[in-house]
N, C-alpha and C positions, 0 to 999 in steps of 0.2 A: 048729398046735402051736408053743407061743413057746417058746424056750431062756430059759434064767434068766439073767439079768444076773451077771457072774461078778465076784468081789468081791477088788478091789485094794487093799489094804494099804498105806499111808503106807512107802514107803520099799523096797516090794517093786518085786525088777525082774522083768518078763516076757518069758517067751521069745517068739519067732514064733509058736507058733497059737493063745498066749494074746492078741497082738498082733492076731490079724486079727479071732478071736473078738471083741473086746470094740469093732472100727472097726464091725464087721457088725451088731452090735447096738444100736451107738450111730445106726448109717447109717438104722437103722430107726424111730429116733424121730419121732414127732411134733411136730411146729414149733410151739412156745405161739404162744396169740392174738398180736396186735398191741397191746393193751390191757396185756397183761402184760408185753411187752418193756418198756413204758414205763416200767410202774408199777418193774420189775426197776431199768433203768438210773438211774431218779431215786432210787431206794432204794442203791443203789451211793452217784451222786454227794452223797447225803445224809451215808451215813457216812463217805465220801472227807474229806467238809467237816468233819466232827465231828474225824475225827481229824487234821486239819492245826489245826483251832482246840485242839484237848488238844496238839498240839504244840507251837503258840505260847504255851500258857500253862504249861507244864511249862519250858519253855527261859528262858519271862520268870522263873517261880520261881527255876531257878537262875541267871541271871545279878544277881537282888536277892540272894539268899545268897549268891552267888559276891563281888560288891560287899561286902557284910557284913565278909566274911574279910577283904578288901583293907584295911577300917578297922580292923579288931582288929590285922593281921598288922601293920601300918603304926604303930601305938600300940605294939606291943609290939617294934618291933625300933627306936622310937625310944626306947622307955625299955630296950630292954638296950645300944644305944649309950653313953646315962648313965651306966647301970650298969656298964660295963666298964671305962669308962676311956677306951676309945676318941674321945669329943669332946676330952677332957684333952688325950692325945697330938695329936687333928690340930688344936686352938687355939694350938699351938705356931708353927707355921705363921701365923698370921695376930698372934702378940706379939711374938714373938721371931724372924723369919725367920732370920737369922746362924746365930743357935745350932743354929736346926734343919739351917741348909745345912752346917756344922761335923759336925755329930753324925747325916747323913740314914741309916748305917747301921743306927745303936739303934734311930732314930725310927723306920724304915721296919719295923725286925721288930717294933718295940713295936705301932706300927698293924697288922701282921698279926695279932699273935698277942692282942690283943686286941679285933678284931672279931668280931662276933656273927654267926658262918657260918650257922647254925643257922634263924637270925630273917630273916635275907637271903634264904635260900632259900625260906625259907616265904610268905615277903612277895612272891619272886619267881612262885612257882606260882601263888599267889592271883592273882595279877595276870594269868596267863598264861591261866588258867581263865576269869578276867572276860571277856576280849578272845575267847576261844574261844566262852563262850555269847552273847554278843555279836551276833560275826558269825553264831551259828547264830540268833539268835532274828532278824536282820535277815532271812537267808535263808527260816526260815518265815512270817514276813510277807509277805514277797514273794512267797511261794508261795497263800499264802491271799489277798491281794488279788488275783494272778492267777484260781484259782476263783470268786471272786467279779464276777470282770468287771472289775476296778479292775485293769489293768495298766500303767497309768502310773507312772514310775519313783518311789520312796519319793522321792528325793533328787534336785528335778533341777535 
């Protein structure tokens, strides 16, 4: 007479003699062929590999979009530079230096208060994101050359 395999829930905890119940039951199993471990662990390292290769190429995606940003953010906070005033104020500096060491109070809140905070920052994430997927698509590289037996350094 076999007991029924007693049926654990994602996230259920069990007490002690639902604990020993389900060792004793498992203790009982059957050991698969030798044929099928194989065929088991090459079906693992298959999809091990599938999903380090969708990782490298999901990281590569974003770091080309992530780039993308860097040239729009980069276009766009050179032309609100233009646009503000802000080259005006710091060309002063390179026509007239006197005047600007004369007057560095004005000039300095005029440079603050019309730089493009807005566009720097956004220029700065974008940048900070590139460098992030970056380093992450180097690392899955290097993770899938490792799988593949290519463990020789990317860079050496």
């Amino acid at each position: 007479m076999t007991r029924p395999v007693p049926c654990v829930k994602e996230g259920q905890v069990l007490n002690e003699m639902q604990k020993n119940r389900l060792k004793n039951v498992l203790r009982g199993a059957p050991e698969p062929p030798t044929y099928l471990i194989g065929r088991i662990l090459r079906s693992i390292e298959r999809e091990e590999r599938k999903r380090t290769y969708r990782q490298v190429a999901v990281s590569g995606g974003f770091l080309f979009a992530s780039l993308g940003f860097v040239v729009a953010s980069m276009a766009d906070l050179g032309a609100d530079l233009a646009r503000s005033g802000f080259l005006s104020f710091a060309s002063l500096f390179r026509s007239d230096f006197s005047f600007a060491m004369a007057n560095i109070k004005e000039l300095a809140l005029s440079l603050v208060e019309s730089f493009p905070a807005i566009s720097a920052a956004f220029c700065l994430a974008s940048i900070g994101c590139a460098i992030w997927f970056g380093v992450r698509l180097i690392n899955d590289t290097r993770v899938a050359r490792h799988q593949n037996g290519f463990a020789t350094p990317l860079f050496s």
